[in-house]
C-alpha positions in Angstrom: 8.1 27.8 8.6 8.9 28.3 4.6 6.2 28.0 2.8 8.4 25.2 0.7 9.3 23.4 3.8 5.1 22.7 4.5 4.1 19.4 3.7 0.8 18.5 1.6 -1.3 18.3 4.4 -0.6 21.9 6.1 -1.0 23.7 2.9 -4.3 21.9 2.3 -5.4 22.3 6.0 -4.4 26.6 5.9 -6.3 26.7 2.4 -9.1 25.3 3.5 -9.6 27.4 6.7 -8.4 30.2 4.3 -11.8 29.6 2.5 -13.8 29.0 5.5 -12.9 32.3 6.7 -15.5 33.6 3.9 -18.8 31.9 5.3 -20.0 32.5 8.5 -22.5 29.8 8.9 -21.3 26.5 6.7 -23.8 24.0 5.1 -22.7 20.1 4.2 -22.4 22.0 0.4 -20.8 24.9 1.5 -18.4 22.9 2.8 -17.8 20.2 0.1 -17.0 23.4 -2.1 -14.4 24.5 0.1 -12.6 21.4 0.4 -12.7 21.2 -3.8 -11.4 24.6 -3.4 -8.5 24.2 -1.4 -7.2 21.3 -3.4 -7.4 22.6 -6.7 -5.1 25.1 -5.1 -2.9 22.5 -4.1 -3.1 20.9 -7.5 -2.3 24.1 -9.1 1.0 24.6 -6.7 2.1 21.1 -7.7 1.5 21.3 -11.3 3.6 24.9 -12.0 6.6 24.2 -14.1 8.8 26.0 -11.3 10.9 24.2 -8.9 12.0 26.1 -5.6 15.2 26.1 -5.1 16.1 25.0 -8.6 17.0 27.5 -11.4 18.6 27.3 -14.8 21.9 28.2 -15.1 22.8 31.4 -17.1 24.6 30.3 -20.6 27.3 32.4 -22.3 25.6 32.2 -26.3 29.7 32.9 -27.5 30.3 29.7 -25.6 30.6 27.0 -27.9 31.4 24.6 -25.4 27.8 24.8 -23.7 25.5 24.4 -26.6 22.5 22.7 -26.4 23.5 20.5 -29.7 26.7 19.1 -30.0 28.0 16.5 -32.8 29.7 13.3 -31.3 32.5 11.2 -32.9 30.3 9.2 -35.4 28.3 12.4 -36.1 24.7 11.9 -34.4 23.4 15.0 -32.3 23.3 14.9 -28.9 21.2 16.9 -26.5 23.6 18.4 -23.7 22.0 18.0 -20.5 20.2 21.0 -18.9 22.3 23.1 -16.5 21.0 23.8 -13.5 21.9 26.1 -10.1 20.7 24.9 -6.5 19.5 27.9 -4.5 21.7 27.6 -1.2 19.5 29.3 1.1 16.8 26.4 0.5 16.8 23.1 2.4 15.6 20.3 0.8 14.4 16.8 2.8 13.3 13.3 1.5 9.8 12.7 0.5 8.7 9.7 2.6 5.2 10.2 1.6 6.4 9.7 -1.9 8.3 6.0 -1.0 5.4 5.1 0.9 3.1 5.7 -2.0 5.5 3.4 -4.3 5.7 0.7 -1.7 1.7 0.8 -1.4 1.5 0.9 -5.5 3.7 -2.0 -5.3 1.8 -4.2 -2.8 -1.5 -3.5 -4.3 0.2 -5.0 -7.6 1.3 -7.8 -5.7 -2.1 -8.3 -3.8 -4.0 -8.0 -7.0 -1.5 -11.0 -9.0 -2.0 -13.2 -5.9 -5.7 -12.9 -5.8 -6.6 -12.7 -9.9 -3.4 -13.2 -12.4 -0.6 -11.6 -13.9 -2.3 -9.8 -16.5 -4.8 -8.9 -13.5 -1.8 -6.7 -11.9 -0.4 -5.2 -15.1 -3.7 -3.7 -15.6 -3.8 -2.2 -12.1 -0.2 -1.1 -12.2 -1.2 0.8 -15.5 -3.6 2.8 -13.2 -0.9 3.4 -11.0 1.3 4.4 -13.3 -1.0 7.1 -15.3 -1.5 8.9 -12.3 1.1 8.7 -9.9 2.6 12.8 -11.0 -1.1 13.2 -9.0 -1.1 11.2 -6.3 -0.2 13.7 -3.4 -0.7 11.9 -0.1 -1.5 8.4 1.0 -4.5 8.9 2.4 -6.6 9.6 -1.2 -9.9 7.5 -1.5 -8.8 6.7 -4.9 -6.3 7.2 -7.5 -6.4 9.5 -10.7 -9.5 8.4 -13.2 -8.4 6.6 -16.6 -10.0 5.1 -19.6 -9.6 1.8 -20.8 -8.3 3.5 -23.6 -5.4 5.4 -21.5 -4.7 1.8 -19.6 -4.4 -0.1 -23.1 -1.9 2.3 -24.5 0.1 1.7 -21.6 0.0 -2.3 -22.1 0.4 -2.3 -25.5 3.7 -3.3 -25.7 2.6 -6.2 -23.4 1.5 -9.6 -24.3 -2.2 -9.4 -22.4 -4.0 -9.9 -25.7 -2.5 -13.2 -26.5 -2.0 -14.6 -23.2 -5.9 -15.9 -23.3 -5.9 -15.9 -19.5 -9.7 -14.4 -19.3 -13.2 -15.9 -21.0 -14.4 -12.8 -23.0 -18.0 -13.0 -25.2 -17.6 -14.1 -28.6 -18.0 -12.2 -31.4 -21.5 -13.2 -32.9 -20.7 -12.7 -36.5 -17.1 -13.5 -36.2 -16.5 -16.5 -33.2 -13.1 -17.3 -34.0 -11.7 -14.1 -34.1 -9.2 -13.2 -31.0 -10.2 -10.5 -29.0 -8.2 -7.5 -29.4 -6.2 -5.4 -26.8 -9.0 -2.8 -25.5 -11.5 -5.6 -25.6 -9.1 -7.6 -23.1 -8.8 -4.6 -20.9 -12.3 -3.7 -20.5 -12.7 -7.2 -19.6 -10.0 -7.3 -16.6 -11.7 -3.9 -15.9 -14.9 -5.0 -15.3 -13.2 -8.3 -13.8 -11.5 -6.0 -11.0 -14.4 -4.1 -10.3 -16.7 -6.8 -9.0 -14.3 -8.3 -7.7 -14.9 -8.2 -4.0 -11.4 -6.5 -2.7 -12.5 -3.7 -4.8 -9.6 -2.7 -6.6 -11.1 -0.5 -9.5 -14.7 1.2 -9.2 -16.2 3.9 -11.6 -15.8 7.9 -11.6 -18.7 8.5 -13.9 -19.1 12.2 -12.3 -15.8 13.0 -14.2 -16.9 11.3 -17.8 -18.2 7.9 -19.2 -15.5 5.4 -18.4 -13.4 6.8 -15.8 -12.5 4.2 -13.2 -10.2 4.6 -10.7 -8.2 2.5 -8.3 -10.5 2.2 -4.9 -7.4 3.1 -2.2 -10.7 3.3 0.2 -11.6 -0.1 0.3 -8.3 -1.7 -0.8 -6.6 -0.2 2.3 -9.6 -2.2 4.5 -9.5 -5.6 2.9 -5.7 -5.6 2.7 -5.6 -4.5 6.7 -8.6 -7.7 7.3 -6.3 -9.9 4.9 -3.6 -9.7 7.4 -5.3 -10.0 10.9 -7.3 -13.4 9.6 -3.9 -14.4 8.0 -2.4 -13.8 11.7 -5.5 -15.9 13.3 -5.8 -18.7 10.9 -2.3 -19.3 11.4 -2.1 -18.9 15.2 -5.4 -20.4 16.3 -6.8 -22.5 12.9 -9.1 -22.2 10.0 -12.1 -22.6 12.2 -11.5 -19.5 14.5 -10.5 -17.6 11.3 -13.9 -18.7 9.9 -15.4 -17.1 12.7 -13.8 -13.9 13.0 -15.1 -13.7 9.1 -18.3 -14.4 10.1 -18.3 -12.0 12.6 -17.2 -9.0 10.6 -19.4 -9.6 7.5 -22.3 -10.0 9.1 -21.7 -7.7 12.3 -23.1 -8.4 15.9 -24.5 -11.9 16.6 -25.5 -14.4 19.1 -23.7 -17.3 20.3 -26.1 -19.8 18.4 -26.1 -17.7 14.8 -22.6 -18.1 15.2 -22.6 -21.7 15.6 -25.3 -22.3 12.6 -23.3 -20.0 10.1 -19.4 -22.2 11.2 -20.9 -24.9 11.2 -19.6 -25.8 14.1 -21.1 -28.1 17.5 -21.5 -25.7 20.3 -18.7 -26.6 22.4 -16.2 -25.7 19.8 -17.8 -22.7 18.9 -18.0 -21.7 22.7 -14.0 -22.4 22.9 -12.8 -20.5 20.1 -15.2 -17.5 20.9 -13.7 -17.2 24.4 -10.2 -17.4 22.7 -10.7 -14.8 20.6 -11.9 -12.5 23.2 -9.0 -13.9 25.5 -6.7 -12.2 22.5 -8.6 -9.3 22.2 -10.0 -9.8 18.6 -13.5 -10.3 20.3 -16.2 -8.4 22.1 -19.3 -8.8 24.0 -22.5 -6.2 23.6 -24.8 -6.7 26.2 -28.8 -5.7 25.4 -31.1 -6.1 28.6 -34.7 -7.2 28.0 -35.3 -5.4 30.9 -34.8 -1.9 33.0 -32.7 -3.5 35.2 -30.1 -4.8 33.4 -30.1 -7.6 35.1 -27.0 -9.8 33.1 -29.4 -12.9 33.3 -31.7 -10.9 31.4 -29.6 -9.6 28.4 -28.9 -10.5 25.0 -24.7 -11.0 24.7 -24.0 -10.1 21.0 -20.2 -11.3 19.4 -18.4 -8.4 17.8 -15.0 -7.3 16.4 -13.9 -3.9 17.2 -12.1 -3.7 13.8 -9.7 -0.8 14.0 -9.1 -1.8 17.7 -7.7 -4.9 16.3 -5.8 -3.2 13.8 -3.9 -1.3 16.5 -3.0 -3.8 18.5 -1.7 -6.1 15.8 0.5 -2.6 14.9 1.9 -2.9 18.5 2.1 -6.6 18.4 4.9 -5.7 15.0 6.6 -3.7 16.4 7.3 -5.6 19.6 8.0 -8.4 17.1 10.4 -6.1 15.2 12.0 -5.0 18.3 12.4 -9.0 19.4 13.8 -9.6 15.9 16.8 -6.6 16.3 18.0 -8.3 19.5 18.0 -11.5 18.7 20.1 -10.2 15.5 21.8 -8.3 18.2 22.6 -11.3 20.5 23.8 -13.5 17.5 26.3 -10.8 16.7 27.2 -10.9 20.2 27.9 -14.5 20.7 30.5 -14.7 17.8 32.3 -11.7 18.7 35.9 -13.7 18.6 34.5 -14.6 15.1 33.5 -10.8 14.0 37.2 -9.7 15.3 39.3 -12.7 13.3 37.0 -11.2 10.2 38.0 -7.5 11.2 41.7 -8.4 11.0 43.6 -6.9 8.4 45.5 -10.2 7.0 42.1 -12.1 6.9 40.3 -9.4 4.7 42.7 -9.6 2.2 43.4 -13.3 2.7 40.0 -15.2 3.5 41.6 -18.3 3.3 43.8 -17.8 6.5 40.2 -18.6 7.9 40.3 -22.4 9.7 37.4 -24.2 8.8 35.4 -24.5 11.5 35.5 -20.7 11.3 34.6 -20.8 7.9 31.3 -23.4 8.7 30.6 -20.6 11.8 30.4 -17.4 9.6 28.2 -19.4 7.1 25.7 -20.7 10.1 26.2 -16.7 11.5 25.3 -15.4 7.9 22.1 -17.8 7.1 20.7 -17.0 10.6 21.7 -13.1 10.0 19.4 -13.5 6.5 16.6 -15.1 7.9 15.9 -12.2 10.5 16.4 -9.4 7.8 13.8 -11.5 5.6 11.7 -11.7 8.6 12.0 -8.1 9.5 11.3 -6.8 6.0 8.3 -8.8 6.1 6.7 -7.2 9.3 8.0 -3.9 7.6 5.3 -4.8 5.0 2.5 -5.5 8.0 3.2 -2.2 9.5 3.3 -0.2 6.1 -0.1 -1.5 5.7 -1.4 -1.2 8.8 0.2 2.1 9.6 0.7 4.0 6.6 -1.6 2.7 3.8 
């Protein structure tokens, strides 16, 4: 294969065994070295002002028709753009790595204005922003390090300052004086590092104040956000309560599980055998004795996490599937509708339509909408629980 046609991931997997090629016996910091190694090399690759399979186009300097500067009718200069030639023995592809990345960028804004405030997810779209020429794959524990001095040059043209929608300290010697722009982004800084979904956390090994976008722990709590959104919703706040329970505190007894929902023991009982009737539950058996006798054992309540993860990515996709051919079944069920609309006098003439046509195609179109909104939704679930 090219060496241009190798994704991110080869040409970081070949560098590093490249490296490890030099060692014959590998400690834990032998290794980390290596691994630093092999991406700098990558780093270095993507930062290099050439472009394979793009060149600049050779100029004639006694045209005057292809200089840089030419004066326009009301006698401004204009900067002609660059010409370029596309090598014809390269083949280019789409990035998907690079639309996933956006998509993710985007729903971490979103996730951070639902959870905090507006202001909240301009600040963390600034991070995204100042390093997304660095961003490489979407697997990165976190994103490119900024100061709150970067992020407020970036929001300066923004209204965060004045909006007044975060309780900063007062000035001691001056109480009524606003606080100013870097003093309201240190404070949604420090706001969305304790918060706990974790959406900014310090890089002090690369200089004092240097955060950085936590991709780590976001992708976790955004993945939990939408399996107890899918429980609360299918089987009640009090189940959803105690899947929470159950994955914050880790492997527990049937009566801690009762005293921490609150909940008598029959209920608590029923909705634990739901859950591991739907899989979200699991039972770890601990004998008291040699035998293992079951009467004997401790049974401990768990929730394989990523287990659950991959069967809600099934459980989309066989929703998505249902969704396609039910789209696919409405479609087929006005097919005398579909070929009036394909005739030639009617797309010219949409009037010739009677009106119980006209009422048909507008039931046809709303239901058509509603299963591209819902698909586009379960696009989202999958992005995150797939991709992010």
């Amino acid at each position: 294969m090219p060496e241009h046609s190798r994704s991110t991931v080869d040409r970081f997997l070949a560098a590093t065994e490249k490296e490890s090629e030099k060692y014959t016996i590998m400690t834990s910091k032998e290794i980390q070295t290596i691994r630093n190694t092999a991406k700098a090399q990558i780093e270095a690759e993507y930062s290099s002002p050439d472009i394979i399979g793009v060149k600049r186009k050779a100029l004639d300097p006694l045209d005057y028709q292809r200089k840089r500067a030419a004066i326009d009718e009301f006698g401004n200069y204009e900067e002609e753009e660059e010409q370029i030639e596309i090598d014809e023995k390269v083949f280019f592809s789409i990035n998907y790595d690079k639309f996933n990345m956006v998509f993710r960028n985007d729903s971490i804004v979103d996730f951070a204005t639902e959870r905090i405030n507006r202001s909240a997810g301009e600040i963390v779209k600034a991070f995204l922003e100042y390093g997304k020429d660095k961003m490489k794959m979407m697997k990165e524990e976190d994103s490119p390090s900024a100061t709150p001095i970067h992020i407020a040059n970036l929001v300066s043209r923004s209204d965060i300052a004045t909006r007044k929608d975060i309780n900063l300290p007062k000035d001691i010697l001056e109480p009524n004086k606003p606080p100013s722009l870097q003093d309201t982004v240190r404070g949604y800084i420090t706001l969305l590092k304790t918060d706990p979904a974790g959406f900014v956390k310090s890089k002090d090994e690369r200089g004092a104040n240097q955060y950085a976008v936590n991709f780590a722990k976001l992708r976790n709590t955004m993945k939990r956000k939408v399996m107890e959104g899918l429980v609360q919703e299918r089987y009640g706040v009090a189940t959803c309560r105690i899947l929470r329970i159950l994955i914050e505190r880790g492997k527990l007894d049937e009566s801690q599980v009762q005293k921490l929902a609150m909940l008598p023991p029959k209920d608590t009982r029923e909705k634990l055998a739901l859950l591991k009737t739907k899989g979200f539950v699991e039972i770890q058996e601990i004998p008291r004795s040699a035998d293992r006798a079951p009467g004997r054992c401790f049974h401990l309540w768990y929730v394989p996490v990523e287990k659950c993860y991959e069967e809600l990515l099934v459980d989309s996709y066989r929703i998505i599937c249902n969704l396609q051919q039910r789209k696919q079944n409405e479609i087929a069920k006005r097919k005398r509708l579909i070929d009036i609309l394909n005739r030639k006098d009617v797309i010219e003439n949409p009037d010739l339509l009677g009106d119980g046509d006209k009422k048909e195609l507008a039931n046809m179109n709303k239901i058509l909408e509603r299963l591209e909104v819902s698909k586009s939704r379960m696009d989202s679930v999958v992005m995150i629980l797939r991709d992010f």
